[in-house]
TORPA-353403 format. One record per residue: residue number from 0; residue in three letters; z, y, x of N, C-alpha, C in turn. Coordinates in Angstrom, 1 decimal. Example, Ala and Ser with C-alpha at 12.3 -4.5 7.8 and 13.67 -1.06 7.14 Angstrom:
2
ATOM_num_residu_n.Z_n.Y_n.X_ca.Z_ca.Y_ca.X_c.Z_c.Y_c.X
ATOM_0_ala_7.8_-5.7_13.2_7.8_-4.5_12.3_7.8_-3.3_13.2 .
ATOM_1_ser_7.1_-2.2_12.8_7.1_-1.1_13.7_7.9_0.0_12.9 .
//
This chain:
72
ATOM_num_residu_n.Z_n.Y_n.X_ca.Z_ca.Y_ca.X_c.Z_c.Y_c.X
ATOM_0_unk_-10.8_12.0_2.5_-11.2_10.6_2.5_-12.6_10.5_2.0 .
ATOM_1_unk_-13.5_10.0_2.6_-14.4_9.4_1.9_-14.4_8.1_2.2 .
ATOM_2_unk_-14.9_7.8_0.8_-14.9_6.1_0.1_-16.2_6.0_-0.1 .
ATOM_3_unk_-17.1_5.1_0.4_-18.4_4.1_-0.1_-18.2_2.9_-0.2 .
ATOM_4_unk_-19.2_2.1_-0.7_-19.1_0.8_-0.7_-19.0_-0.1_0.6 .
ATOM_5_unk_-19.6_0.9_1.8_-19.0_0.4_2.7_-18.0_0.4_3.6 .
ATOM_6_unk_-17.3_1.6_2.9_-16.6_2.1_4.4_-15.0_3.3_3.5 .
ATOM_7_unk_-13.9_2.9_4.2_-13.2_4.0_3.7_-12.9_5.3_5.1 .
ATOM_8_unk_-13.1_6.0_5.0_-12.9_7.6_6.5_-12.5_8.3_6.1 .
ATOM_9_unk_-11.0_8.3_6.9_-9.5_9.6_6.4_-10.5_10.2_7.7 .
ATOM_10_unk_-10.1_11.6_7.4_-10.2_13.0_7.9_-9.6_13.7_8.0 .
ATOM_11_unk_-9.0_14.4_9.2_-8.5_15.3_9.2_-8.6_16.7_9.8 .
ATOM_12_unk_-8.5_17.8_8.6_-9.6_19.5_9.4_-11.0_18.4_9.5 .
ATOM_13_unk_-11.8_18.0_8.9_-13.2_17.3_9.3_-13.3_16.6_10.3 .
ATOM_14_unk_-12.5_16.2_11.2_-12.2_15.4_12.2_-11.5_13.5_11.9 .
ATOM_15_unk_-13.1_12.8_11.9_-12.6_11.8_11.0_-11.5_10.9_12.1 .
ATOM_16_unk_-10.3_10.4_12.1_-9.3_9.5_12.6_-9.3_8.3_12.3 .
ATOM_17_unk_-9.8_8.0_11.5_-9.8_6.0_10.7_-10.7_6.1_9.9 .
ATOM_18_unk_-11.1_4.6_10.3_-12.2_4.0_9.5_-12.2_2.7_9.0 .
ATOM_19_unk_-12.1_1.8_7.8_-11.5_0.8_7.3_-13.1_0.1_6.9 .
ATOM_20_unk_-13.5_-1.1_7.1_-14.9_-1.6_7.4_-14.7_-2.3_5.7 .
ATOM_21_unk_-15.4_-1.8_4.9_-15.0_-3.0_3.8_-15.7_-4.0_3.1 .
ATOM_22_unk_-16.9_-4.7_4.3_-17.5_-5.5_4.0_-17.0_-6.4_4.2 .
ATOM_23_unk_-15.9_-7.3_4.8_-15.1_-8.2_4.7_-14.9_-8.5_3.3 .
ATOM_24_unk_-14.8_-10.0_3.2_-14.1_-10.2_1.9_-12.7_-10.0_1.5 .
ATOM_25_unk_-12.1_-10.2_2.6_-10.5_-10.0_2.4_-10.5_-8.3_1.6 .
ATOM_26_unk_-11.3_-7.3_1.8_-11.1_-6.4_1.7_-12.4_-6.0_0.1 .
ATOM_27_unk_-11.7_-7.0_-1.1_-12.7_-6.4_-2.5_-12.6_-5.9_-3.1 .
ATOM_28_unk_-11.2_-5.8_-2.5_-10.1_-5.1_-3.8_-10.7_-3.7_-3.8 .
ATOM_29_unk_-11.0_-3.2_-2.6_-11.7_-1.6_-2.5_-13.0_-1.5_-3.0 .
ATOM_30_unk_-13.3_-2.4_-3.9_-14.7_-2.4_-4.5_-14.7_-2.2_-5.9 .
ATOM_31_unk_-13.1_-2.3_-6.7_-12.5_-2.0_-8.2_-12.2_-0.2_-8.3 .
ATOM_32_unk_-11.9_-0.5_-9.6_-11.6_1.4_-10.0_-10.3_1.0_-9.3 .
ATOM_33_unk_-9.6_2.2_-8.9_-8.7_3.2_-8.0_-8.3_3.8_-9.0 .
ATOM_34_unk_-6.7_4.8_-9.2_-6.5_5.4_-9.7_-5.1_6.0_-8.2 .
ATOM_35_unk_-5.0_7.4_-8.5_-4.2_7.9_-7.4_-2.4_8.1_-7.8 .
ATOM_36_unk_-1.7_7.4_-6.6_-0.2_7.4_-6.8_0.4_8.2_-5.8 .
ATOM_37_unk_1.0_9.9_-6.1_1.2_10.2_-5.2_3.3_10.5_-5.3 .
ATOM_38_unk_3.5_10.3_-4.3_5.0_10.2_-4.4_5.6_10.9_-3.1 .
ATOM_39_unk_7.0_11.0_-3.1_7.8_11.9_-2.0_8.9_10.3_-1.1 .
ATOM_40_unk_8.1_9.2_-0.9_8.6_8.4_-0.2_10.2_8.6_0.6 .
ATOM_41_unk_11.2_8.2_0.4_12.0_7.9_1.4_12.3_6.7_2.7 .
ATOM_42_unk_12.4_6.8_3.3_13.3_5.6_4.1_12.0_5.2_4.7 .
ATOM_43_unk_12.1_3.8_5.7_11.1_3.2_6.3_10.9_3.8_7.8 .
ATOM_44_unk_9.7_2.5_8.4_9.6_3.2_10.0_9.9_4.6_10.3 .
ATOM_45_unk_8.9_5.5_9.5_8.6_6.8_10.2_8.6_7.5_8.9 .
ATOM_46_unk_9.4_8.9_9.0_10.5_9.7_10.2_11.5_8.3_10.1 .
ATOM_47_unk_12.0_7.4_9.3_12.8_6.7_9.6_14.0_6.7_8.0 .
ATOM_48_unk_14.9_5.8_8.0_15.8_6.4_7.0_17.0_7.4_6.9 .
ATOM_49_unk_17.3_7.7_5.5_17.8_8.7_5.2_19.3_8.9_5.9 .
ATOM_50_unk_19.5_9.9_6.4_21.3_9.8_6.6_22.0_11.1_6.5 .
ATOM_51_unk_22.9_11.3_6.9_23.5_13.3_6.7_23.2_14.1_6.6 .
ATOM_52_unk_22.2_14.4_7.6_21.3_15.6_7.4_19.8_15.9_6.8 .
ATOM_53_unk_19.7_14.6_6.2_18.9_14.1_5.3_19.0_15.4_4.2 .
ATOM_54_unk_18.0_16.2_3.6_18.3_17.4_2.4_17.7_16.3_1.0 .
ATOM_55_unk_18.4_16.5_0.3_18.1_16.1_-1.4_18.4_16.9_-2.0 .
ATOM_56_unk_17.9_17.7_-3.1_16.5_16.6_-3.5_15.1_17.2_-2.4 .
ATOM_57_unk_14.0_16.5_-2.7_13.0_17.3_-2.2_12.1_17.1_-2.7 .
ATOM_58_unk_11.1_17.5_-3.0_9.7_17.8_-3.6_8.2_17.9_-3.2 .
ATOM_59_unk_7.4_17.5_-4.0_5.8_17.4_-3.3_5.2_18.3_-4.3 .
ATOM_60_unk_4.6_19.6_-3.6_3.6_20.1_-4.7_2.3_20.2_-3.9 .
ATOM_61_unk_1.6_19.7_-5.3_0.3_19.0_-4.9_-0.9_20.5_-5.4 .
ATOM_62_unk_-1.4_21.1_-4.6_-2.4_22.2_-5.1_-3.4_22.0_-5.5 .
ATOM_63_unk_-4.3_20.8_-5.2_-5.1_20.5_-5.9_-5.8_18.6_-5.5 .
ATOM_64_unk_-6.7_18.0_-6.1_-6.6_16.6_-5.5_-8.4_16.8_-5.9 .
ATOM_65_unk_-9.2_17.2_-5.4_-10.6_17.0_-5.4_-11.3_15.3_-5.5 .
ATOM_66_unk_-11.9_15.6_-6.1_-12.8_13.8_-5.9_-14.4_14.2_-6.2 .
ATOM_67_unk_-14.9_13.7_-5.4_-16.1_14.1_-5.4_-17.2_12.6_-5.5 .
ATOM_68_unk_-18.0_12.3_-6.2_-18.6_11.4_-6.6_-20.0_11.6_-6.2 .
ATOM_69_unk_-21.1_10.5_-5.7_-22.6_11.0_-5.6_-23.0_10.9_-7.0 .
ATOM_70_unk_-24.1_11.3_-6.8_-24.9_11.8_-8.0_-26.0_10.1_-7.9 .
ATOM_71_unk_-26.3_10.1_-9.2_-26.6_8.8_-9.5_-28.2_8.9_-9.7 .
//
């Protein structure tokens, strides 16, 4: 992901797929400190929810979470 003041761009392999414009006002909240929530989500649209062949428990291991800041 890169985050500026103007702009948020997920990437994927360096191949950027979305771009979120965040000069709108609706959108200030992406202008405050962030802090990262990462979790093993169940249920919802996609894959969908849980049912029999569903495995529990399951787990997320995170190798590393880089953040990279410009230089001021």
């Amino acid at each position: 992901i890169i985050w500026n003041s103007e702009s948020i761009t997920w990437l994927l392999d360096d191949v950027a797929f979305l771009e979120a414009d965040l000069s709108w006002e609706s959108m200030s909240e992406f202008q405050q400190y962030f802090f990262f929530i990462m979790n093993v989500a169940v249920g919802g649209g996609w894959p969908g929810y849980p049912d029999g062949t569903t495995q529990f428990p399951q787990r997320m291991i995170v190798d590393y979470v880089r953040v990279f800041q410009p230089t001021r």
